[in-house]
VEXMIKOL-726647 format. One record per residue (C-alpha): x, y, z; residue in three letters. Coordinates in steps of 0.5 Angstrom, whole numbers. Layout:
BEGIN
{rec {X; Y; Z}; 'ALA'}
...
END
This chain:
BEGIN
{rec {-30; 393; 183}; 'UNK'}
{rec {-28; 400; 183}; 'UNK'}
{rec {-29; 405; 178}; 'UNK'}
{rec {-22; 405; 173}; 'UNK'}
{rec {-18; 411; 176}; 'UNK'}
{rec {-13; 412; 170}; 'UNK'}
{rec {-14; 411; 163}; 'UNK'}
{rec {-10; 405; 160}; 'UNK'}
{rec {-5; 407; 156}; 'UNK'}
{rec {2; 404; 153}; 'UNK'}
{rec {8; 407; 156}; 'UNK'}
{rec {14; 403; 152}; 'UNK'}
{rec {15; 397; 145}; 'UNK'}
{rec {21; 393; 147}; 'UNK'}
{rec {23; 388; 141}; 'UNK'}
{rec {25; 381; 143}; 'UNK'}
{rec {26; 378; 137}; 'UNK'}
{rec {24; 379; 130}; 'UNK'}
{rec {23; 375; 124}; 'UNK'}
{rec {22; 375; 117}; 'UNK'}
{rec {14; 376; 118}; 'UNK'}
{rec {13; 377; 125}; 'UNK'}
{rec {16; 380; 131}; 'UNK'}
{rec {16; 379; 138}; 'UNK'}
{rec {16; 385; 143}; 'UNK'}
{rec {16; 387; 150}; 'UNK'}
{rec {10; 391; 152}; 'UNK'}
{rec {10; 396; 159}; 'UNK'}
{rec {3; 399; 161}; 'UNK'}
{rec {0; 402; 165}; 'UNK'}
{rec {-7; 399; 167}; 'UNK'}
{rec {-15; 402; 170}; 'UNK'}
{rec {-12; 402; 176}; 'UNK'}
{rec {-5; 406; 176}; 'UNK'}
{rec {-1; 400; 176}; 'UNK'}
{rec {5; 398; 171}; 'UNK'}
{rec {5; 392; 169}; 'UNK'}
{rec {8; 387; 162}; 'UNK'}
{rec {5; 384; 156}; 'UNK'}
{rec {8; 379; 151}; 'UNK'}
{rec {5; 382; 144}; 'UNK'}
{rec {6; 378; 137}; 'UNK'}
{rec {6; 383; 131}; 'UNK'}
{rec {7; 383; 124}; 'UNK'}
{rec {13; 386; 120}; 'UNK'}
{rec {9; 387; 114}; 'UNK'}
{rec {3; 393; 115}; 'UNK'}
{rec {4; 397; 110}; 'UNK'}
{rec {4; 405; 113}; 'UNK'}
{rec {-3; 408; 110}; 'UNK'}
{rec {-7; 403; 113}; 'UNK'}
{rec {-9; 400; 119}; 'UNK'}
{rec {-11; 393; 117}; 'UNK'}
{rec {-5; 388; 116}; 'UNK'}
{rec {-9; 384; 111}; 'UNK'}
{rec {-17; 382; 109}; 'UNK'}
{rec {-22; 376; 109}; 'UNK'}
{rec {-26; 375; 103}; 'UNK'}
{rec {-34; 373; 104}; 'UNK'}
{rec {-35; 371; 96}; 'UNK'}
{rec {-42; 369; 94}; 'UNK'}
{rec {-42; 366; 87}; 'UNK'}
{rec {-48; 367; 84}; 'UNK'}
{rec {-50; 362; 78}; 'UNK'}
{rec {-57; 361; 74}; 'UNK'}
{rec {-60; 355; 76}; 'UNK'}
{rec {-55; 354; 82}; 'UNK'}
{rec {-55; 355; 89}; 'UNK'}
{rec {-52; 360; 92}; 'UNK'}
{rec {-45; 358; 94}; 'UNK'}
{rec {-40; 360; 99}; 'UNK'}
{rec {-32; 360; 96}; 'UNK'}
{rec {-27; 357; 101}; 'UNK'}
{rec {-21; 354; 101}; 'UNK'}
{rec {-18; 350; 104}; 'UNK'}
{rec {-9; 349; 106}; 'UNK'}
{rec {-5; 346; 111}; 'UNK'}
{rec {-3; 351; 116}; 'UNK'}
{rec {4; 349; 119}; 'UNK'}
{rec {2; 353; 126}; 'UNK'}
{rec {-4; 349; 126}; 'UNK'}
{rec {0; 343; 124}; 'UNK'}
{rec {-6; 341; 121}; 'UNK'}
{rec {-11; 343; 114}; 'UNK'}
{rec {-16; 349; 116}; 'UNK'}
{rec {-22; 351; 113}; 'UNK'}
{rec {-22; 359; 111}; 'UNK'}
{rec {-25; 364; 107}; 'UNK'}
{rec {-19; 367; 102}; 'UNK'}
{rec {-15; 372; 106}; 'UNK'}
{rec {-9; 376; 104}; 'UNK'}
{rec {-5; 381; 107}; 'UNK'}
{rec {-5; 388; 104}; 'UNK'}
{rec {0; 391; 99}; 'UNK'}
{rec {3; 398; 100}; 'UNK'}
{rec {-2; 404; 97}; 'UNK'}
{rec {-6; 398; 97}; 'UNK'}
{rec {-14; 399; 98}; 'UNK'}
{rec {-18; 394; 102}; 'UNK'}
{rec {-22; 392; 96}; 'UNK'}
{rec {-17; 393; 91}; 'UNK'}
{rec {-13; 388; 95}; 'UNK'}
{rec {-19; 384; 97}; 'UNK'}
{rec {-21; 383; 89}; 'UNK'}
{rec {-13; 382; 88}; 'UNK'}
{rec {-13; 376; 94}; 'UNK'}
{rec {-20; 372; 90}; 'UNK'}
{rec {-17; 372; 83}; 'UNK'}
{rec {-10; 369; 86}; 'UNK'}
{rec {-14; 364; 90}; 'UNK'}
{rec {-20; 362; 87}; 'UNK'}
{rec {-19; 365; 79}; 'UNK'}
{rec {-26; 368; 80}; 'UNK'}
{rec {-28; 375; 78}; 'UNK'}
{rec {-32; 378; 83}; 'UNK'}
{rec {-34; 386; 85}; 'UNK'}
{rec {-34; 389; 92}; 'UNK'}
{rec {-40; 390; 95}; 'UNK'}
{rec {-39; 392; 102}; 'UNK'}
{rec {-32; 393; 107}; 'UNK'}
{rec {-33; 393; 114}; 'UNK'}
{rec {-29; 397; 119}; 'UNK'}
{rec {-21; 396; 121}; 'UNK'}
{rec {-23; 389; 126}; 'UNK'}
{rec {-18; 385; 131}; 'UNK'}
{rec {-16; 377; 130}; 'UNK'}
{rec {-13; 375; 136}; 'UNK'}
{rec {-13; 381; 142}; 'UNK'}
{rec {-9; 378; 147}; 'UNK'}
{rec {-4; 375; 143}; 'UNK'}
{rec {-3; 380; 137}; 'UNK'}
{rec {-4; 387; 134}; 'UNK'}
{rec {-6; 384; 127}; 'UNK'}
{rec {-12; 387; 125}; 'UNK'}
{rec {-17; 385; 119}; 'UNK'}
{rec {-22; 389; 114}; 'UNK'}
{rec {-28; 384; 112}; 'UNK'}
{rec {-29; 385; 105}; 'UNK'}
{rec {-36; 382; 102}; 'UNK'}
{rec {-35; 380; 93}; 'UNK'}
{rec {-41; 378; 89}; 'UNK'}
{rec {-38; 373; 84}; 'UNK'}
{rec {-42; 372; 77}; 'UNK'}
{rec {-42; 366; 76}; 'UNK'}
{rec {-44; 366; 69}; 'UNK'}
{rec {-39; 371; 66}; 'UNK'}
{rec {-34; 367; 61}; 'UNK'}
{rec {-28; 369; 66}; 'UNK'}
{rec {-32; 364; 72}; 'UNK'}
{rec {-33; 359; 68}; 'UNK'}
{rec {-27; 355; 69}; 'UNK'}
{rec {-23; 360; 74}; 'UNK'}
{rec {-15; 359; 74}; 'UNK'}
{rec {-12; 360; 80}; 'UNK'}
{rec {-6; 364; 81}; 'UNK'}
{rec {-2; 362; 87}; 'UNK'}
{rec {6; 363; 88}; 'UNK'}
{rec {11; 357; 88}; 'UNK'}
{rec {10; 355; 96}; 'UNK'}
{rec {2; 356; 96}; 'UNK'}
{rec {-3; 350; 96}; 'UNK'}
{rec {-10; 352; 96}; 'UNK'}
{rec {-16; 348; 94}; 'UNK'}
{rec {-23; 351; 93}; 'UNK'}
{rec {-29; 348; 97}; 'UNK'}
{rec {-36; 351; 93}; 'UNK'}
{rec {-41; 350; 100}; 'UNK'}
{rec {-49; 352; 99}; 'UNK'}
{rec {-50; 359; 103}; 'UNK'}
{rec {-56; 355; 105}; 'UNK'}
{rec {-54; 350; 108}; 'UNK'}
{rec {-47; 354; 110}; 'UNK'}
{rec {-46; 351; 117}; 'UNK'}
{rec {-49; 343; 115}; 'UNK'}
{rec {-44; 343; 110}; 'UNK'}
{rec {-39; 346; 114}; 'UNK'}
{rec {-39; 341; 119}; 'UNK'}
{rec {-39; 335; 114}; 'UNK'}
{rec {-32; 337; 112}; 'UNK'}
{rec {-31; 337; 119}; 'UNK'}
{rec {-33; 330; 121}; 'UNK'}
{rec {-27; 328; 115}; 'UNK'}
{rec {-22; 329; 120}; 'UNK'}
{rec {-16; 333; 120}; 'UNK'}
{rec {-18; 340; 118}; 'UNK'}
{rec {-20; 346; 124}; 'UNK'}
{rec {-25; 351; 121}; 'UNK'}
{rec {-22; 358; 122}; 'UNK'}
{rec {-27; 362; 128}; 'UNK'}
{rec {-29; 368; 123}; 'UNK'}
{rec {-32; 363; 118}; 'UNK'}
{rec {-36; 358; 123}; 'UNK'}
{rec {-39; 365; 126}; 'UNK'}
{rec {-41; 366; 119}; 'UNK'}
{rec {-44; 360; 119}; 'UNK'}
{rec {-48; 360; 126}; 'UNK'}
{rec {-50; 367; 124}; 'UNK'}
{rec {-53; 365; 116}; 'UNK'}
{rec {-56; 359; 119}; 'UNK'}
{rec {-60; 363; 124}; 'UNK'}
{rec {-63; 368; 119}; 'UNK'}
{rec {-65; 363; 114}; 'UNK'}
{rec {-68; 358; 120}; 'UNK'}
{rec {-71; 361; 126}; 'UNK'}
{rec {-71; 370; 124}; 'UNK'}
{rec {-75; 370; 130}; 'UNK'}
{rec {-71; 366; 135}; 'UNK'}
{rec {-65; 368; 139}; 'UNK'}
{rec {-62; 361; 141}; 'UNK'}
{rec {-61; 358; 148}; 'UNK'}
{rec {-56; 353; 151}; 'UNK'}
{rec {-58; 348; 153}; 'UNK'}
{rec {-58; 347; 161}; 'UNK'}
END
């Protein structure tokens, strides 16, 4: 293939239909080779001005005495998926809000856990050829024995339903795909990559995993 002689670059946004969260738009753009051509795009309506990311996934670790280290996820029924989905807490973010502050926000409205931030990843894409809806990681250590993590109560609105799921960090993908094995239930791909990737520095550090043939 030929080395690209034009930068790509958007040349026009054309909205075709608009709902309360999400909108469709018609999208004109020139490609490495010079030539205009389409793209259907969904994007959400609710990205607030300062910010790039439209909302955050959380990694929360809880960490108790005598206990395992545990990964907080939770489980809901997805009407998209048409179908109950394993993921990490998740939310959209607030105007003037920062990713951490809406991270903590999201955990406690959840999960009930309390927890502190312990690192923010870079604005990142969920689904390029289909969206623009972006995401900040935000990794929380949750002390499991503070007295406000003892019973945590969570704060969901009136049309949430959201089951916590405690899984050993340890054994994060085993437990993953025993969920899985019950039925009904899609594992969000963030999560299952996670998983994958603590698996491998837990059992094979020194290893680089090969297909099999």
């Amino acid at each position: 293939m030929s080395c690209p002689q034009t930068e790509p670059n958007v040349v026009k946004e054309e909205v075709m239909a608009t709902g309360k969260w999400v909108k469709l738009e018609r999208t004109t753009y020139v490609d490495p080779a010079g030539k205009t051509r389409m793209w259907e795009t969904a994007k959400r309506t609710t990205r607030p001005t300062n910010t790039d990311a439209d909302g955050v996934g959380i990694i929360a670790i809880l960490k108790r005495t005598l206990h395992k280290d545990c990964v907080v996820m939770v489980k809901q029924f997805r009407p998209p998926m048409g179908c109950y989905t394993l993921e990490f807490p998740a939310g959209l973010i607030d105007d003037d809000e920062s990713a951490a502050t809406a991270a903590l926000r999201e955990l406690k409205e959840e999960t009930g856990y309390k927890g502190e931030v312990v690192g923010v990843t870079p604005v990142t894409c969920l689904d390029p050829g289909l969206s623009n809806c972006t995401t900040q990681i935000v990794m929380v250590n949750i002390n499991g024995d503070d007295v406000e993590n003892l019973n945590p109560a969570q704060q969901l609105g009136m049309a949430e339903f959201v089951e916590v799921i405690l899984l050993p960090l340890d054994e994060f993908q085993k437990k993953i795909d025993e969920v899985v094995q019950k039925g009904n239930i899609v594992v969000d791909s963030k999560v299952y990559i996670y998983a994958m990737g603590m698996s491998q520095a837990f059992f094979k550090p020194n290893e680089l995993p090969v297909l099999k043939q």
